[in-house]
C-alpha positions in Angstrom: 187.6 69.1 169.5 185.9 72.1 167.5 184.4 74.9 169.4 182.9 77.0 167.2 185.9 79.4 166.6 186.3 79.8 170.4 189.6 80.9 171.3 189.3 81.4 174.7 187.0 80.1 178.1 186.5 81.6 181.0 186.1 79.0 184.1 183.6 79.2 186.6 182.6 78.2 190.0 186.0 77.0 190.4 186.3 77.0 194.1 183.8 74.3 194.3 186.3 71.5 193.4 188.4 72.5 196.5 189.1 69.5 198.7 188.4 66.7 195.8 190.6 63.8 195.8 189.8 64.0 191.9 188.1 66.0 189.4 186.3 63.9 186.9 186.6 65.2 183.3 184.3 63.2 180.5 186.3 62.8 177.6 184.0 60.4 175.7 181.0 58.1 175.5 180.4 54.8 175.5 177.2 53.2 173.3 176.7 49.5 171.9 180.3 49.1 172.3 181.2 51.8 170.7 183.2 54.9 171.6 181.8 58.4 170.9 184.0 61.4 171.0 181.3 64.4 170.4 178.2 65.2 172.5 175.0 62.3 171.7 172.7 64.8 169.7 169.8 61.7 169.4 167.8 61.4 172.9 167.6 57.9 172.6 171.5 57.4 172.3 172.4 60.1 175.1 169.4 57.9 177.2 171.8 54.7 177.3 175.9 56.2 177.0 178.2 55.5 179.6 180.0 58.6 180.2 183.8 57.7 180.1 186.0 59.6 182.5 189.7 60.7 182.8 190.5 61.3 186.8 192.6 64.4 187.2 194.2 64.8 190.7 192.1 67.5 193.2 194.1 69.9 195.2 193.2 70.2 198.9 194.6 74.3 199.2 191.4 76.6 198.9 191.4 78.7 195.8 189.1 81.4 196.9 190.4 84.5 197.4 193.2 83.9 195.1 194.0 86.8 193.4 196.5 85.8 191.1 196.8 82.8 188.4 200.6 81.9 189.8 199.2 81.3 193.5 197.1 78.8 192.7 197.4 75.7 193.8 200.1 73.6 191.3 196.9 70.7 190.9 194.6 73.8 190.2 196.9 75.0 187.5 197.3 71.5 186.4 193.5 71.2 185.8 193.2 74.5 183.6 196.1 73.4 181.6 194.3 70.6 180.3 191.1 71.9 180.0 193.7 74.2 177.6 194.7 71.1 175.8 191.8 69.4 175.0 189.7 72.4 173.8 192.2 74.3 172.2 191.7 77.1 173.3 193.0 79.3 176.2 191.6 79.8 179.4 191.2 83.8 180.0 188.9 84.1 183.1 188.6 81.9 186.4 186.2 82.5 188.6 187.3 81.6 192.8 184.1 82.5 194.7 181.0 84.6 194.2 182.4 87.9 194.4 183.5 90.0 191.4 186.4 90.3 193.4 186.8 86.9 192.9 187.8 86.8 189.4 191.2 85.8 187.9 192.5 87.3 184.5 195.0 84.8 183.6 
């Protein structure tokens, strides 16, 4: 996946996946039959895909007030690791809760 030169991704909101079973990631789309990797530019196409999802497992440990990438849970870790991956590119920022305070630099 290109992204634009991007080399690195700060994560957000990331306390809001706390107690999920599963985190869905959409890694393609489905039209007609057919399986689109990239983003539908044309309305009428984006209108009628069915996302298609990988399932990632959740973690049920609270990541707010984490202050440090190694406490996090293993699953959260798991999760930014292949968000890595599949982007390319590494994650430098993860955002726990709504405080500045609240802000990992991995």
């Amino acid at each position: 996946m290109l992204l634009s030169g991007i080399t690195e991704l700060a994560v957000m909101k990331m306390d809001i996946l706390d107690g999920l079973k599963t985190i869905k990631v959409c890694t393609a789309y489905k039209y007609k039959g057919k399986i689109l990797k990239e983003f539908p530019q044309d309305l009428e196409v984006l209108e009628n895909v069915v996302p298609i999802y990988k399932e990632l497992p959740g973690w049920t440990v609270p990541v707010t007030g984490v202050k440090n990438y190694k406490d996090l849970p293993q699953r959260a870790k798991d999760y930014l690791k292949y968000l890595e991956d599949v982007l390319k590119a590494k994650i430098a920022v993860v955002s726990v809760g709504s405080s500045r305070d609240e802000t990992i630099f991995v």
